[in-house]
N, C-alpha and C positions, 0 to 999 in steps of 0.2 A: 342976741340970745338964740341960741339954738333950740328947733321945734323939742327936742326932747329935753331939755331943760327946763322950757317955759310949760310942758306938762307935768315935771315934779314939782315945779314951784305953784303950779296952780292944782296939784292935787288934793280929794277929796280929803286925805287921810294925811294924818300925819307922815313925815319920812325925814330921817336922820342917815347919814353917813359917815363912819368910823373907817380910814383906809387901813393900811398893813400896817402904818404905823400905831394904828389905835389913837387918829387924831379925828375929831370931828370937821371934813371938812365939807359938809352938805348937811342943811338944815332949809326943810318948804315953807311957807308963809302958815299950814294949817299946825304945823310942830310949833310954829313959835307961839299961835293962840292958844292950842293946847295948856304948853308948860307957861305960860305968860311972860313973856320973855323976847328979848330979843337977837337975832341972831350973833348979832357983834360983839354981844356977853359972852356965850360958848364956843362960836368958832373957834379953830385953830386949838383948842383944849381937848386935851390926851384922856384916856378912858379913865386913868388915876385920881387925873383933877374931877373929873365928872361924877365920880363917885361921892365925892367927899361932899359938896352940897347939890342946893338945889333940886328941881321936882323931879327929876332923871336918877337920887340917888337912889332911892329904894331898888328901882328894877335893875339899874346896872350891878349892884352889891348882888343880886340874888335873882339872876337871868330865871328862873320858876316862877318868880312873881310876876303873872301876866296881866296882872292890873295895878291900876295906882288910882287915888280919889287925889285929884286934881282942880281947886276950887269949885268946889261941890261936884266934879263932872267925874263919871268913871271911864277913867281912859285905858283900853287892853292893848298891850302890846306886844306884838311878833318880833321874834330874832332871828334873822340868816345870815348866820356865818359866813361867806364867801369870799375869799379876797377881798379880806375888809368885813365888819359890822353892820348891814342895815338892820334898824329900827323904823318898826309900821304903826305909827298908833292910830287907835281910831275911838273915837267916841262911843261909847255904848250904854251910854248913861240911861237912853229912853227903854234899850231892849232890856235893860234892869229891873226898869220898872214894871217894864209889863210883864215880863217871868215873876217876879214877887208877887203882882196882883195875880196874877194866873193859880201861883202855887195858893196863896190866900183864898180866892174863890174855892180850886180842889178840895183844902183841908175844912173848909167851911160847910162845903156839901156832904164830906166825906162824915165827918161826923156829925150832922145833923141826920143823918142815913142810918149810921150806926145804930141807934139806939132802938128806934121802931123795926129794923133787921132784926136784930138779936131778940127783938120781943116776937118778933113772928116765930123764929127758930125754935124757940124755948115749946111755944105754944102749942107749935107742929109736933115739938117731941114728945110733949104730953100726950096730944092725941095719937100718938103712935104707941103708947107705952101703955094706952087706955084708962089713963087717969080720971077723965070725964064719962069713959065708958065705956063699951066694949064698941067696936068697929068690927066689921064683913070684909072678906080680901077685895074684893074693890075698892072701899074705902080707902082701905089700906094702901093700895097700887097708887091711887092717887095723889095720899099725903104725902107720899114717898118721895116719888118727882115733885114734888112742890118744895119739901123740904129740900132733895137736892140739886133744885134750882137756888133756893133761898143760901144754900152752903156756899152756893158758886158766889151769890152776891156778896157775902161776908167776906170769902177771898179778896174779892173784887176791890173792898170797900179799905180794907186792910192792907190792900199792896197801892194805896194810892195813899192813904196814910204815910204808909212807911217812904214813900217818894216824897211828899208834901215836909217831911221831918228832917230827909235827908240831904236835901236841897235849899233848908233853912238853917241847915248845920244843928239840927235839933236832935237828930239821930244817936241819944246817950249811950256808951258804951261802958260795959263794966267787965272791966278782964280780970281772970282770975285762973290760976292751974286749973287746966282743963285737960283731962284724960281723953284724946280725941275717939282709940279705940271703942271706948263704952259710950260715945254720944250716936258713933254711926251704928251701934249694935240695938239701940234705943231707937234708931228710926228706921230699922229696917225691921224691927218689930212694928213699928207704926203702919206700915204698908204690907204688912204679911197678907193679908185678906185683899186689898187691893191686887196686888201680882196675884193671888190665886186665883181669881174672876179670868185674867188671862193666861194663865197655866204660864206665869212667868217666874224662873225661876233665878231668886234674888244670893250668890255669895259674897261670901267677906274672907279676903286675907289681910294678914298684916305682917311687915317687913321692918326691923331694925329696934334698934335698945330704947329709945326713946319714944314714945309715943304721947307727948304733954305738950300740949300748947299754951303759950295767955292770950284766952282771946276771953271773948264775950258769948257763954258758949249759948244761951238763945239766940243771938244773932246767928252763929256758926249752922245750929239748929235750924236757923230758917235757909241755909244756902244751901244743907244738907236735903230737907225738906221738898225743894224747889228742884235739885237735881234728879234726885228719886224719883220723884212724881213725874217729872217729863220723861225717865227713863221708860217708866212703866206706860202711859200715857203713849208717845209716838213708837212703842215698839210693835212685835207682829206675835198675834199669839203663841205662846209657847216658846216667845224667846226666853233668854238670859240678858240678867243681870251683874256685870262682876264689878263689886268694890273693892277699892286696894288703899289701904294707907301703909305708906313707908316712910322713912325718915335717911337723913345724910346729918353731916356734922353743924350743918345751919337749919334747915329749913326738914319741916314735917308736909307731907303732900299727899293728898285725899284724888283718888281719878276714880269716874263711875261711868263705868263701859257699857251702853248697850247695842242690842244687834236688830235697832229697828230702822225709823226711814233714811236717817242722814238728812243734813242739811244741806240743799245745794250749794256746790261750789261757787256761783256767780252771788247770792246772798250771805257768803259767810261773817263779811263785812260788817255786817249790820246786825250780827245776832245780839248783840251785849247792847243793841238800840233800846230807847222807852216805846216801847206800844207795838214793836215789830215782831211780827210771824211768818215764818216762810211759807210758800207756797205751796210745798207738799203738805204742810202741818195743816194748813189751813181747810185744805183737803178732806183731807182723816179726821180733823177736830175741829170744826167753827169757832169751839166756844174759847173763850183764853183771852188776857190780858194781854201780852204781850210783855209784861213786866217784871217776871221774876228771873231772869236773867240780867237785868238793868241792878237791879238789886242789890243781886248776888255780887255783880260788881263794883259796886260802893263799898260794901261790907267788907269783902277780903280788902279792896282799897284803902279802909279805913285802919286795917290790922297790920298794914305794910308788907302784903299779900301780894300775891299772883292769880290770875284764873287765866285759863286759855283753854281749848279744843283741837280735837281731831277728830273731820269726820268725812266720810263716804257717802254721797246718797244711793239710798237702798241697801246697806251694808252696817249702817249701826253710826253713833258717834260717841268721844270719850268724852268727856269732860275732867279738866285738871283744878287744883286750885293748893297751892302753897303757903305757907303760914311760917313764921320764923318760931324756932325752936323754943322752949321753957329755958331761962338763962340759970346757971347752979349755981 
């Protein structure tokens, strides 16, 4: 046995081999404990036969299915096409569990938080509105930053929710004709005052005959929401904002242009990460989850969407995101 041999056959991971014929003619000793099985069953059988039964059939039918539950064990598996088929599986059963327990703990703090948040909020606003009394501008200055400290944590609290939901497959959507022009005209009134604190000046054009999506337009709302805010958020005083929704014969596409830090180009990899902020942002703004780019991503994900970027650092970035048309 040749040294490279006797290291795929004693490898960690599963490994199959499919040559140009589309025969199976390489299977490791950890493939065979995987699918329970033994090698002298499958060898020599063409990708045809491998379909048709057996624990190999589900992923070969439908190469996107990157897992299989495999006598109780979740096994993910990788495809490279190369001259010839390799299949890598590996066991992930344990990292399952601990993502579950993870997401479990999160949504457990997350709403056990909720509730005592929202009653501070409530509370702070009364005393701002002088329901208990009248208050002095100190007073006042005080409750203010505290209230929008407490606003940050509702953020906070809510975009770990929505992660916690999303990753349980719990994240319900309900689409319905959705007029996308009057949703971003509805949240660019939401941030009027926000841009005016930085003399940021927010427009809207819109391009083409259709302008109707089926989405989930709260959800839509929250990616809208999340865009805007960062626009305004990492730009420089006095810049601009331009929103643009146009439409093509399939797909409607929302991009929101600003002309503030950019994202470096060695971290652009990572911006649609959970919990990741670049390092110029970090700079200009400590505070921030990291999370509503991750979001954003699930969301147009889940609509059979697009999002992507262009950006410059020091010079602004776009953000895009595509949605398939209202069908007639």
């Amino acid at each position: 046995m040749t040294k490279e041999k006797n290291i795929i056959t004693n490898f960690i991971d599963g490994i199959l081999f499919l040559d140009e014929k589309e025969e199976l003619v390489l299977v490791n000793k950890k493939a065979e404990k995987f699918l329970n099985t033994s090698k002298k069953n499958i060898l020599g059988k063409n990708l045809e036969e491998l379909k048709k039964t057996g624990p190999l059939k589900e992923m070969l039918t439908n190469f996107s299915k990157k897992e299989v539950t495999i006598n109780g064990k979740t096994i993910e598996a990788s495809f490279i096409n190369k001259k010839g088929l390799l299949i890598i599986l590996r066991d992930i059963t344990k990292e399952k569990m601990v993502k579950q327990m993870r997401n479990e703990f999160v949504s457990i703090v997350a709403h056990q938080l909720r509730t005592p948040i929202s009653s501070i909020k409530w509370t702070l606003k009364m005393f701002l509105e002088e329901s208990f009394g009248k208050i002095n501008k100190e007073q006042e200055k005080y409750l203010e930053k505290v209230y929008t400290v407490n606003e940050k944590m509702v953020e906070l609290i809510n975009d770990l929710l929505n992660i916690s939901r999303i990753e349980e497959g719990r994240y319900v959507y309900k689409p319905t004709a959705t007029n996308l022009a009057s949703l971003i005209e509805e949240n660019i009134k939401q941030f009027k005052e926000k841009a005016k604190e930085k003399e940021i000046n927010i427009s809207f054009k819109k391009e083409g005959s259709c302008l109707e999506a089926v989405v989930d337009p709260e959800k839509i709302k929250l990616v809208l929401q999340n865009l805007i805010d960062n626009a305004i958020k990492y730009n420089d005083k006095g810049g601009s904002i331009l929103i643009k929704l146009t439409s093509d014969k399939k797909n409607l596409t929302v991009s929101v242009k600003d002309t503030g830090l950019g994202i470096p180009k060695e971290q652009q990899k990572k911006i649609f990460s959970k919990f990741f902020r670049a390092k110029n942002v970090m700079k200009s703004d400590s505070e921030g989850s990291g999370l509503g780019l991750y979001i954003n991503k699930e969301i147009i994900k889940a609509h059979k969407g697009k999002i992507w970027f262009q950006s410059v650092e020091n010079k602004g970035t776009t953000f895009f995101f595509s949605l398939p048309l209202a069908k007639k």
